[in-house]
N, C-alpha and C positions, 0 to 999 in steps of 0.2 A: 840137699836141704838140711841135713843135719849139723854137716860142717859149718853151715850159716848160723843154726841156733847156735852150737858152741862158741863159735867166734862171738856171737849176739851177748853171751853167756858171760865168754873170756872179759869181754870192752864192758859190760854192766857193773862188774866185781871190780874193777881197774877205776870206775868211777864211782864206787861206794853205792851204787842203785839194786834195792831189792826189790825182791816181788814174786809171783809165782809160775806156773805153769800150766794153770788150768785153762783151760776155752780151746777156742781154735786157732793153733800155731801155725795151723798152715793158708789163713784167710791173708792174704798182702794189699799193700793198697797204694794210694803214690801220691804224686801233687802235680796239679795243674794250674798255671799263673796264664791270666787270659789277661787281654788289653782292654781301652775303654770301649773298644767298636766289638772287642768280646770274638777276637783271634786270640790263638794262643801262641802264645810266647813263649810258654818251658814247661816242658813235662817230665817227671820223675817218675817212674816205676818200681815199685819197691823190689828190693832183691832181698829176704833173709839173711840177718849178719852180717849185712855192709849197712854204712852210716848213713843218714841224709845230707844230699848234698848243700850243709846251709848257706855254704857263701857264696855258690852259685845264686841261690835263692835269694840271697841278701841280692845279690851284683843286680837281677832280672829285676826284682822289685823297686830298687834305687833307680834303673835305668828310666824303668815305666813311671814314675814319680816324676822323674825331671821332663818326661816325653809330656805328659800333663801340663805339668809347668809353665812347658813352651805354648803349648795350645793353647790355654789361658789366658796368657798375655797378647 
């Protein structure tokens, strides 16, 4: 866990982002992209000090857009 904040720590400072360390460092949280019949499609779990996956996120939300698209028409 701590390895996670340092590295969290190292990538914040590397992208000029400050801020502090008060609250609860150890609450995690994640993302869930559900479809329009409200299946889910992609879940992320957070992990400490790794990134969010966003072009996964991009790719699943692009896909589910064009999936729309087609139903529509």
């Amino acid at each position: 866990m701590f390895r996670g904040m340092r590295n969290m720590s190292k990538r914040l400072s590397k992208k000029n982002i400050s801020g502090n360390y008060k609250g609860e460092g150890i609450v995690q949280g994640g993302i869930i992209i559900f479809d329009a019949a409200g299946k889910a499609r992609f879940a992320y779990r957070e992990e400490t000090g790794s990134e969010v996956p966003v072009e996964d996120i991009i790719a699943v939300v692009k896909e589910l857009r064009k999936e729309g698209k087609a139903q529509s028409s």
